[in-house]
N, C-alpha and C positions, 0 to 999 in steps of 0.2 A: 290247556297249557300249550305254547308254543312250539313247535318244533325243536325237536333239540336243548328243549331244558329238562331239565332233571328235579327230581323233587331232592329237598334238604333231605330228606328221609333215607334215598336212595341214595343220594351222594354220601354219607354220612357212612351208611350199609358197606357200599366199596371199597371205603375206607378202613373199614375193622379187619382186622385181619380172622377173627371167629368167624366160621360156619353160622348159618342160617338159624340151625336148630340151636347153639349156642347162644346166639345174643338173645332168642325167645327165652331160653333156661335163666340168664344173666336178668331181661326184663319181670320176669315173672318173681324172681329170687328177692330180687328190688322190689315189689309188690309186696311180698309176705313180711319183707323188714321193715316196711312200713304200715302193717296191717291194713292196705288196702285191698278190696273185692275186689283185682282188676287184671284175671288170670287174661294172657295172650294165647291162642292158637296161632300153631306156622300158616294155616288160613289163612287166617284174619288179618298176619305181618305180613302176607305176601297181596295181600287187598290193601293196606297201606302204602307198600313199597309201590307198587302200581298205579296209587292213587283214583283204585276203584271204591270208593268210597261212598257211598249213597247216602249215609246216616251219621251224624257225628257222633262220634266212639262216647262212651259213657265219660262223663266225670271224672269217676275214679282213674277210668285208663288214661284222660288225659292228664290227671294231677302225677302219675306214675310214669309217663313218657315226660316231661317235662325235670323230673330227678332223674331219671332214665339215662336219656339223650343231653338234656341241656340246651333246649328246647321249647318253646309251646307246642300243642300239636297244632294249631294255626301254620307253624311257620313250617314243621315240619312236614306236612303236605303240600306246602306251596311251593312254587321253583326255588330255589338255591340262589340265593342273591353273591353278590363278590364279599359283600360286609360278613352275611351269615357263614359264606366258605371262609377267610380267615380266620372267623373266630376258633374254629374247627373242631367245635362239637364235643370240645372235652372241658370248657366250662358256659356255667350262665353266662347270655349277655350283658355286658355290661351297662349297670342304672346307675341315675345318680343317686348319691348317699342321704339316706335316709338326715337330718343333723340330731334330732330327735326318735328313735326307734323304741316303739315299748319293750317292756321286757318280754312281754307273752310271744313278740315278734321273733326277736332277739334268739330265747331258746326253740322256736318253732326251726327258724334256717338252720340253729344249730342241731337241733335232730336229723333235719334232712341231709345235713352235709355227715353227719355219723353215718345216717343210712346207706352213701352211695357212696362214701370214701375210696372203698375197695375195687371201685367197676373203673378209673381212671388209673395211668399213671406216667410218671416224664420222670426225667433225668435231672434231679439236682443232689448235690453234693453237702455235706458239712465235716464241720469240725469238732474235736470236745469240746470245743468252748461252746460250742451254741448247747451241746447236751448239758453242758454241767448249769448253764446260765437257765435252762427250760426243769434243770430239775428245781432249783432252789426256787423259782417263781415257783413251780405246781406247790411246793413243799408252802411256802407263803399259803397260796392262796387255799390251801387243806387247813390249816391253823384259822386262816380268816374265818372262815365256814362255819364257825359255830360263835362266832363273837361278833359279826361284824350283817349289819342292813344287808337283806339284800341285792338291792337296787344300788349299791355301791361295788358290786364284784360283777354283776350280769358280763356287763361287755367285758370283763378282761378275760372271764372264764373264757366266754365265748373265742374268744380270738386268738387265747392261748389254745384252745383244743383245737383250732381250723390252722394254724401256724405245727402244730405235731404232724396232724395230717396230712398238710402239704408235704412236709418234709418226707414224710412215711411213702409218700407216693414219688420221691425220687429214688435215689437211690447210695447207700452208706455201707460202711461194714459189717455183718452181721451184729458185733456186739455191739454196736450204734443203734442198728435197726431193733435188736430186742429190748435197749434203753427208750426207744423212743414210740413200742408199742407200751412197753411198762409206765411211761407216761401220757400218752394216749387214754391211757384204761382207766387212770387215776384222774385225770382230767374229766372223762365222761363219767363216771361216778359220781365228780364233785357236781356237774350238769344236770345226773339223776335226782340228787339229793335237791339241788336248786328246784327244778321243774316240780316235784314233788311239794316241794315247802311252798309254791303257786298254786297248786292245787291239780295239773296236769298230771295226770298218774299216766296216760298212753303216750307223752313225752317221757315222762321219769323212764317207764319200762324200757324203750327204746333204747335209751342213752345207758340204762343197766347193760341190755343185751347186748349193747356197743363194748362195753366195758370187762363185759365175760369174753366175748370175742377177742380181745386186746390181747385177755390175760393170757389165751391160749394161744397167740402168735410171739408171747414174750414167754410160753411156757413158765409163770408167775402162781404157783399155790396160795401168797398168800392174798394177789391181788382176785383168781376166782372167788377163795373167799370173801373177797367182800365183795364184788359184785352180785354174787346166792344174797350176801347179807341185803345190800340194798335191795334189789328184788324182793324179799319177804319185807322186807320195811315198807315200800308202797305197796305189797298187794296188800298188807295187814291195815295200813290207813285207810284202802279205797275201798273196804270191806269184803275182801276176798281172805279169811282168815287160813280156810283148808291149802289155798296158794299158797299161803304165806308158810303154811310150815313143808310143803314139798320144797318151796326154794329154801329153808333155814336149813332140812335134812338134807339137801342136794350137796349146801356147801359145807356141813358136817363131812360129811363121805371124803371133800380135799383135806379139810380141817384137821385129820390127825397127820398132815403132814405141814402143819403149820403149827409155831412156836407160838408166836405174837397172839396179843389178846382178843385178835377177831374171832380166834377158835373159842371164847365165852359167849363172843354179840350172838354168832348162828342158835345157841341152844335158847338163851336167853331170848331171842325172839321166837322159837320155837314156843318157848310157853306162855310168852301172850296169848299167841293164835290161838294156844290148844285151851284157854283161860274160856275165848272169847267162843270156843266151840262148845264150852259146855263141857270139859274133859277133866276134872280135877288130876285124876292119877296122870294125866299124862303131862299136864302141866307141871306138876309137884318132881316128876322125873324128869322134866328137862331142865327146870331151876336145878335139882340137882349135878344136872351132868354141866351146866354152867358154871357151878362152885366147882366143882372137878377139874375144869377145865382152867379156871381161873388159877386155883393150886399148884395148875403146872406152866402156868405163861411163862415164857425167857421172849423179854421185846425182841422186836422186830424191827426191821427199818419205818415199818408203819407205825408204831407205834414211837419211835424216836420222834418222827414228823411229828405224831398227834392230831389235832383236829378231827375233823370227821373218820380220820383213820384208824384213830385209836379207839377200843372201848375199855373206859379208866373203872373204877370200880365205883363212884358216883353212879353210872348209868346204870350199871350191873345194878346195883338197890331198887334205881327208877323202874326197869324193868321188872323187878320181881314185884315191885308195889303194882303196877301194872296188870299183872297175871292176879294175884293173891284175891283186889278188892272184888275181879269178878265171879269169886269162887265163894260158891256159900258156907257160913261161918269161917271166914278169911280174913274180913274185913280188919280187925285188930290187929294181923299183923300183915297186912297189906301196909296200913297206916306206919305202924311202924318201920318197916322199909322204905316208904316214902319220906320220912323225917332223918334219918338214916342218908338216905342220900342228899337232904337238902341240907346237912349238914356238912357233908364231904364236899357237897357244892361249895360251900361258904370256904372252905379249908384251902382249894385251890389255889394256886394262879391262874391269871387273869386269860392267858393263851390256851386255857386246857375248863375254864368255866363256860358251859352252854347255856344261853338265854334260854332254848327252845327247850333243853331238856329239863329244866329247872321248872319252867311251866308245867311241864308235863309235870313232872315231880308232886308237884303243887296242887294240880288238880287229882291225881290217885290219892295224895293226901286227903283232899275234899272228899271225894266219893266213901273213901272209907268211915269217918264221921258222919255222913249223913247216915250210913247205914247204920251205924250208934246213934240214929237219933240227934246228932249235935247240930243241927244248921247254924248255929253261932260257929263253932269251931270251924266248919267250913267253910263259908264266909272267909274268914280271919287267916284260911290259909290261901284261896286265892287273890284277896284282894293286893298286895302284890303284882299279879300279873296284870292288872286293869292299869298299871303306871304304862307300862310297852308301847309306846308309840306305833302308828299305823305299819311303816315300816319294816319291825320285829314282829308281826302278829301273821305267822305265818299259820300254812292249811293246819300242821298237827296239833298247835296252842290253840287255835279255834276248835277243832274237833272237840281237842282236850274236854277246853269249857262246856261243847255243848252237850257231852255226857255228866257232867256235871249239873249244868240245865237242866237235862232231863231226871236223874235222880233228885232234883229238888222237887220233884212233880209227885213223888212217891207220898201215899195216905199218909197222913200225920203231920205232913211238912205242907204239904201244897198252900194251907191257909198262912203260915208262921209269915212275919211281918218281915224277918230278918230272909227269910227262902226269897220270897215275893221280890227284896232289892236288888238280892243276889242274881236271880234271873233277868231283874230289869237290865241291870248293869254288864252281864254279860252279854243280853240280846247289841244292846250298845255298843260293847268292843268289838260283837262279830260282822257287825256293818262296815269297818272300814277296816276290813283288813288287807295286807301285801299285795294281792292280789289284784283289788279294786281298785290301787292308788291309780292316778293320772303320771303316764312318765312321758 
């Protein structure tokens, strides 16, 4: 390196006003929020800052300096150009725009920019009008979220949670700043539940634990609770059941300080998990402390919104169909609570009926006939969901099926001609699903 130039690295270093051993805490912190293996030693950062370098730093560390700094470590080693000191290290440089970006892209930046929100910040100002204009959008797009593709909300979610954030990282009145971490939170939730419904459970989680973060800078009980909620909802999909009910019990614990009906979702998905562990009694006691809890809801603003925010008593059935068919001699009235709710589904308006949860519905119906023996009845209950275009056929309605699938495999069924379509036709729908589309 030339005389007298400076690496980006070290320029960058003189710049922060933190201590040495801080910005290592701040890098390493940035590391664990991204479940990256890519702990820093003050070593190791004082062998970068010097550009005694010998070996180039692992993968991990570079994908972590690069969210970090805002940076590659290519550039952040090499002298400090005039372009790279302008940009000044508190954002990416700037690329050109993707005009087509998939959606797996889409929420991948959006995780990263959750991850490192907090390590920046600069001086901008607002108004109520931009808060009240940022609530009725998030309030919109919570309603979309269980009615509407997809691949038709990705980027606006996306661009409404990086527009809260910007903003969070200026600076406003308190009671601005705890408005616009309360939408922050509800924003990366609605990002969890997206990433999840793609199949991404170590995006979902992220953008959860973004969203319990939120809750706790806008000091929000009922939005923890639902970020506990979301959490057990993807550890329970990605087959982490025991997960699922530490985060359901977590957000119980805020939950008796919560009116709204998220205080039913937490127990209610406590007893899937504890269904899927093989625990009848415990199952059977959290469905009930769900009806209990349901007994005493007085809505909430979450629940005024709706959408993914509300849990209506349609779900509530779904869920206990959910818990009951995998408990033995259940099945009967697992079925029944599933019909149950796919009736309430039907009852709805159209802002408050969920495609995804209705499939689900659908298949707990199925499961429980098969284990009656009916593979016609089963059949007859999900063929319905075979209409779903690629679009709607997100990760939980494939799961759904393919516990379905595999209970059509059980002795007595395996040969039946009517099992055999049924499986054909699922294997069918699970090939092109949300996931796989081309965007």
């Amino acid at each position: 390196m030339p005389e007298g130039e400076s690496l980006l690295l070290a320029v960058l270093v003189a710049r922060d006003d933190r201590t040495h051993e801080e910005i290592v805490r701040g890098y390493n912190d940035c590391a664990a929020a991204n479940n990256e293996d890519a702990a820093l030693s003050p070593r190791t950062f004082r062998r970068w800052l010097t550009g005694d370098v010998q070996t180039q730093p692992r993968p991990a560390q570079r994908r972590v300096a690069r969210l970090y700094w805002g940076f590659t470590m290519e550039q952040l080693l090499a002298p400090a150009s005039p372009e790279m000191l302008q940009a000044g290290g508190s954002r990416l440089p700037a690329h050109p725009a993707d005009p087509s970006p998939h959606v797996e892209r889409q929420l991948t930046m959006a995780t990263r920019r959750a991850a490192r929100f907090t390590t920046f910040a600069e001086s901008q100002n607002i108004g109520p009008e931009t808060v009240d204009q940022l609530r009725d959008h998030i309030a919109e797009l919570a309603r979309a979220s269980i009615r509407d593709p997809l691949n038709t909300m990705v980027g606006d979610l996306v661009a409404t949670q990086d527009t809260i954030f910007t903003l969070l990282e200026g600076k406003q009145r308190p009671v601005q700043t705890r408005e616009l971490y309360l939408l922050a939170g509800i924003a990366s939730g609605l990002l969890a539940k997206t990433s999840h419904d793609l199949g991404q459970s170590h995006n979902a989680m992220t953008q959860a634990r973004t969203a319990y973060v939120c809750a706790d800078n806008a000091d929000h009980h009922g939005l923890r609770s639902f970020a506990r909620a979301m959490q057990s909802l993807i550890a329970y999909w990605a087959g982490r059941p025991q997960e699922a009910v530490r985060y359901a019990r977590s957000g119980a614990e805020i939950g008796g300080q919560v009116t709204g009906s998220v205080s039913a979702w937490l127990p209610a998905l406590e007893a899937r998990a504890w269904a899927q562990l093989g625990d009848p009694a415990q199952a059977h006691r959290a469905i009930a402390d769900a009806e209990a809890a349901r007994d005493r809801v007085a809505p909430d603003e979450f629940d005024r919104i709706g959408g993914i925010l509300a849990f209506p008593l349609a779900k509530q059935r779904y869920y206990a169909a959910g818990a009951l068919v995998y408990l033995d001699g259940e099945a009967a009235q697992g079925g029944a609570e599933a019909y149950a709710a796919l009736n309430l589904y039907e009852q709805d308006e159209l802002t408050e009926r969920s495609y995804g949860d209705e499939a689900g519905a659908r298949a707990e119906l199925a499961i429980s006939r098969i284990q009656g023996g009916d593979a016609d009845g089963a059949y007859e209950a999900i063929l319905p969901v075979f209409d779903l275009p690629p679009e709607r056929r997100n990760n939980g309605i494939v799961v759904s099926l393919m516990r379905v699938h595999a209970a059509l495999r059980a002795p007595g069924l395996a040969a039946s001609m009517v099992a055999r379509n049924a499986r054909d036709e699922i294997e069918e729908f699970s090939r092109r699903p949300v996931a796989a589309l081309p965007r």
